[in-house]
C-alpha positions in Angstrom: 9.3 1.8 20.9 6.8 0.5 18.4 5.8 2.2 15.7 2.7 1.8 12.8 3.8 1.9 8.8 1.5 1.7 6.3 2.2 0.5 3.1 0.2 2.6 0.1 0.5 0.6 -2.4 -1.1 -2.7 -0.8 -2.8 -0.6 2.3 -1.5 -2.6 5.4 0.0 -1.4 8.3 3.1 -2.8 9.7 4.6 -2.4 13.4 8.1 -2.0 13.4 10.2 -1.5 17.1 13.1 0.6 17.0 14.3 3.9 18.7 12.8 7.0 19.0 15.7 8.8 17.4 16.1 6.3 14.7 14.4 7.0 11.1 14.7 4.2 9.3 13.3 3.2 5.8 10.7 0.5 6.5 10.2 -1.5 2.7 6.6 -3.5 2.5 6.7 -7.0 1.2 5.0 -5.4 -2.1 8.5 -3.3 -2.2 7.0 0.0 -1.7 8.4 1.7 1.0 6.3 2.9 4.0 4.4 6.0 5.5 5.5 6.4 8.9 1.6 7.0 11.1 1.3 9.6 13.9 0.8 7.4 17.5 -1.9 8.8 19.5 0.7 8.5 22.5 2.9 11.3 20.8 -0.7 13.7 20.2 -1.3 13.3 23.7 2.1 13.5 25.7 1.9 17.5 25.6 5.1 19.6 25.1 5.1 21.2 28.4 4.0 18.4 30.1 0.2 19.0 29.6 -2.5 16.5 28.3 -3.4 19.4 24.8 -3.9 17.4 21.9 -2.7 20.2 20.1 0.8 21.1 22.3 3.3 18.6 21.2 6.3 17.9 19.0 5.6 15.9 15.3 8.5 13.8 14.5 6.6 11.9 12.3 5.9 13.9 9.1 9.4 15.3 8.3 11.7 13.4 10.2 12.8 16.5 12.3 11.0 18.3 16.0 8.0 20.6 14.7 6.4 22.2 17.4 2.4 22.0 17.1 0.5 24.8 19.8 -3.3 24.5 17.9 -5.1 22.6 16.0 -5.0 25.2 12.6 -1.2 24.6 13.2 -2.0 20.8 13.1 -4.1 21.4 10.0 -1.7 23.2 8.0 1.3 21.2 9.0 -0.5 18.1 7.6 -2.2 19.8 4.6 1.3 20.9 3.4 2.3 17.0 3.3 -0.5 15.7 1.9 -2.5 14.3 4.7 -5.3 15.1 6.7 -6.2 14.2 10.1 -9.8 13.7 10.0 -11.9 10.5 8.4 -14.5 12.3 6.9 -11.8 14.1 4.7 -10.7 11.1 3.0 -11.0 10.8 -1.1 -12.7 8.0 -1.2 -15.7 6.7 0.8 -16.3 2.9 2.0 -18.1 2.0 -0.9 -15.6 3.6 -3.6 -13.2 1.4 -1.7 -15.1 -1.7 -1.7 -16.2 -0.9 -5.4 -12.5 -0.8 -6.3 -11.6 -3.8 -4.6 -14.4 -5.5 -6.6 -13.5 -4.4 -10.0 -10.0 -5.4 -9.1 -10.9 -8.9 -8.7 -13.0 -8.9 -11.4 -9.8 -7.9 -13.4 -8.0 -11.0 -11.8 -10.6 -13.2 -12.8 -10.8 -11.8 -16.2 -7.1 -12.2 -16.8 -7.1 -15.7 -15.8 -9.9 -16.4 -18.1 -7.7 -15.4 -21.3 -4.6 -17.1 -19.9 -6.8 -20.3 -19.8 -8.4 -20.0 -23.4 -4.9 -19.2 -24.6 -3.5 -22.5 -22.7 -6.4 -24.2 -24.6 -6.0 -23.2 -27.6 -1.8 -23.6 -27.9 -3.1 -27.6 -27.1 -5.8 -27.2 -29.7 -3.4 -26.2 -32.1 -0.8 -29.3 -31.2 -3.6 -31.4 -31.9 -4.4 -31.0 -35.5 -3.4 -33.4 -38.4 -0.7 -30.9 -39.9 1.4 -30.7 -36.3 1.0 -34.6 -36.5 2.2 -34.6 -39.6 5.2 -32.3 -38.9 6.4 -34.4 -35.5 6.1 -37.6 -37.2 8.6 -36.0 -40.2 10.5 -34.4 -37.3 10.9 -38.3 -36.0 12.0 -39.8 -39.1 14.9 -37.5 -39.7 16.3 -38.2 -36.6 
């Protein structure tokens, strides 16, 4: 089966395949290791064979069956790992997100301006009389 991983550190998702009774440790690029993401297929499938979003078994949170009958039960479960299952419960809002991303960039962009002036000035510094001076002394002794 195929399953979605998302990555916290650099927010993608990955799709991995493997079995449904296998739990493995799926490491992002970045080296964080991944959040395993409930599939809509397993909310829907229904314990006892109905179509309930709310009667089914969670493998996904704890790596073991828990048996969800309502959607408090649902709630909890997730509130007790640290999620939430509804978008408008998120921390942060589209534009905190896109403000973020922004300010990181700007912090790239700063970062590479210092590098550069530092470059420039090192060559600067070659450049004067005295380190001239001190190469061509450097040259005669040799």
């Amino acid at each position: 089966m195929r399953y979605d991983y998302y990555c916290e550190r650099c927010n993608k998702t990955h799709e991995e395949s493997h079995g449904m009774t296998e739990r493995p440790t799926i490491v992002c690029k970045c080296g964080c290791i991944c959040v395993k993401l409930i599939s809509k297929n397993v909310l829907f499938g229904g314990v006892d064979g109905t179509a309930s979003m709310y009667n089914f078994v969670d493998y996904n949170t704890t790596g073991r069956p828990v048996v969800i009958n309502s959607k408090t039960q649902w709630r909890n479960h997730l509130k007790a790992h640290g999620l939430n299952d509804d978008v408008k419960n998120d921390p942060y809002t589209k534009a905190e997100i896109e403000a973020k991303v922004r300010q990181r960039g700007a912090d790239k962009l700063q970062g590479k301006r210092k590098i550069r002036e530092a470059v420039i000035e090192a060559y600067k510094q070659r450049r004067t009389p005295q380190a001239k001076q001190r190469a061509r002394q450097a040259l005669k002794k040799s």
